[in-house]
C-alpha positions in Angstrom: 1.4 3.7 -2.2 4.0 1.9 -4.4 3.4 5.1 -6.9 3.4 7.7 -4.4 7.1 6.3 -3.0 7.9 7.1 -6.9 6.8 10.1 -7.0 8.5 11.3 -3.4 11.5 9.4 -4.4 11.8 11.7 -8.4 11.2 14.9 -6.2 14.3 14.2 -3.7 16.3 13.5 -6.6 15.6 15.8 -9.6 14.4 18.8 -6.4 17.0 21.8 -6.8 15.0 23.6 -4.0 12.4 22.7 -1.5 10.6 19.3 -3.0 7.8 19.3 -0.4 5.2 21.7 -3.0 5.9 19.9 -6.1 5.4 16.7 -4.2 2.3 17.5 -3.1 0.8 18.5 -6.3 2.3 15.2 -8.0 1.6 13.0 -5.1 -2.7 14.1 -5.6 -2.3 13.9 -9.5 -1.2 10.2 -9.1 -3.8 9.5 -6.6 -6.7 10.8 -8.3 -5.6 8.9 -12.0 -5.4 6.1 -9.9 -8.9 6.6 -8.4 -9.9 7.1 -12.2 -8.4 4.2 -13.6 -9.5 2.2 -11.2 -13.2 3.3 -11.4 -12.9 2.5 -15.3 -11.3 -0.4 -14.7 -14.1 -1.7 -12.6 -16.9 -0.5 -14.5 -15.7 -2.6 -17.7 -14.7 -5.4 -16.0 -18.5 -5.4 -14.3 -19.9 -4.7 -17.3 -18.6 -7.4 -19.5 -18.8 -10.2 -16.8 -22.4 -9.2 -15.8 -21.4 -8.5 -12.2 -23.7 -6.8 -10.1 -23.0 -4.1 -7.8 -24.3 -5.5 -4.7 -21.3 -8.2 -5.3 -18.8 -5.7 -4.8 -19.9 -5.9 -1.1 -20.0 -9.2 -0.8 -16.0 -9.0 -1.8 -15.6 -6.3 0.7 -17.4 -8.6 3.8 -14.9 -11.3 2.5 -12.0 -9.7 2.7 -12.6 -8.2 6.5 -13.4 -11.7 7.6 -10.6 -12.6 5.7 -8.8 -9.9 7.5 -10.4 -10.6 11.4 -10.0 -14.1 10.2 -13.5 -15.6 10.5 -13.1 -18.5 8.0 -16.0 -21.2 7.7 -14.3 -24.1 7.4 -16.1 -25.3 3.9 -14.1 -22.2 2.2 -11.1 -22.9 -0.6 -7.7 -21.1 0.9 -7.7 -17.4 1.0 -5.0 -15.9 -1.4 -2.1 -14.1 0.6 0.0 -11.5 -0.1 3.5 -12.0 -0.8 5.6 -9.2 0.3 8.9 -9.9 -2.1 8.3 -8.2 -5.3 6.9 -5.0 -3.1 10.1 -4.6 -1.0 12.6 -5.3 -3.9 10.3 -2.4 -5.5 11.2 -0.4 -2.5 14.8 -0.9 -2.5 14.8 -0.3 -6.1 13.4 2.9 -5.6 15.3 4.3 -2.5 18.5 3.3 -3.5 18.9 6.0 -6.1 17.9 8.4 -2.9 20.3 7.0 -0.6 23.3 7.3 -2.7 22.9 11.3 -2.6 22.7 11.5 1.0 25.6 9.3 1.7 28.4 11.5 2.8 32.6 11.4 1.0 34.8 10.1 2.8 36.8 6.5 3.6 35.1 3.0 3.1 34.0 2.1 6.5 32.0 5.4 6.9 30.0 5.0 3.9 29.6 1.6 4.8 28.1 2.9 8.5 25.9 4.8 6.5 24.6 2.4 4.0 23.6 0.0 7.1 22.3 2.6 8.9 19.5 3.7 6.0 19.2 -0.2 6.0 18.3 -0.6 9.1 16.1 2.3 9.6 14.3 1.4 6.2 13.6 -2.1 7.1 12.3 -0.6 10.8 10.1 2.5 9.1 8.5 -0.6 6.8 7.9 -2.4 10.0 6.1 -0.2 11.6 4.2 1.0 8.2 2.6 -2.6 8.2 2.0 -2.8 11.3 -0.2 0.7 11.6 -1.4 -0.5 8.6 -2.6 -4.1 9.4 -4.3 -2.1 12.8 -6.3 0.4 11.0 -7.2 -2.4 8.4 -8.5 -4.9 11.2 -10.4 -1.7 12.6 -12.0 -0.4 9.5 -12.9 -4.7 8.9 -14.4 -4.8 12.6 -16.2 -2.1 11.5 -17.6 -3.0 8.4 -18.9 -6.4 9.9 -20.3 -4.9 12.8 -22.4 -2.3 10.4 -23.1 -5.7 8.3 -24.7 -7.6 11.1 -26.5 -4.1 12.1 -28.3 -4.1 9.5 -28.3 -8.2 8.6 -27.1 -8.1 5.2 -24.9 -10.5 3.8 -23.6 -11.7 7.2 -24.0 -15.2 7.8 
């Protein structure tokens, strides 16, 4: 997603006409290297640590109880995500953007209009994590549910 924001934020900025086409077309080519990479990546890396591929969903059933929060209590801690480096990332990124759509004029205006992106960025990446964190706890329901369907790998 991080990559995609790059990608809409270069089209806004370097777009002399309508953005949305090019976007597109950039926005799939970074998604599908990504799915590439990603594939390689994970191929080598099972490869060369002997990991087999019913593993990879043992991972996946730990990280939806991870994410539904069904923790036996023998487990180590569960890594968290830190959300710092993502959203200094994202400020990074859309502050190029909202310098060109901040209007001349005095001081106080531009000031208005600098909280005003501020405030509606830091509400639009609210509500991104909150869909987000709903459609992740549903897809995790999910995936348990199928899991103890079939009684594989659920304790």
């Amino acid at each position: 997603m991080a990559f995609l924001l790059f990608v809409l934020a270069q089209n806004i900025l370097e777009a002399e006409g309508p953005w949305f086409d090019s976007f597109l077309i950039n926005a799939s080519l970074v998604f599908l290297c990504e799915v590439l990479i990603d594939a390689i990546k994970h191929s080598f890396l099972a490869k060369f640590n002997e990991i087999k591929p019913v593993a990879y969903s043992e991972f996946l059933e730990d990280l939806c109880k991870q994410i539904l929060n069904d923790k036996p209590d023998d487990r180590q801690k569960d890594l968290t995500f830190i959300p710092l480096a993502p959203a200094c990332v994202v400020i990074r990124v859309l502050t190029p953007v909202y310098a060109t759509l901040l209007p001349a004029g005095p001081f106080i205006w531009r000031i208005f209009w600098i909280l005003l992106w501020s405030v509606l960025t830091y509400f639009m990446l609210a509500i991104f994590k909150i869909i987000v964190g709903l459609i992740l706890r549903c897809l995790a329901n999910w995936y348990v549910n199928l899991r103890l369907t079939r009684k594989q790998h659920v304790d």
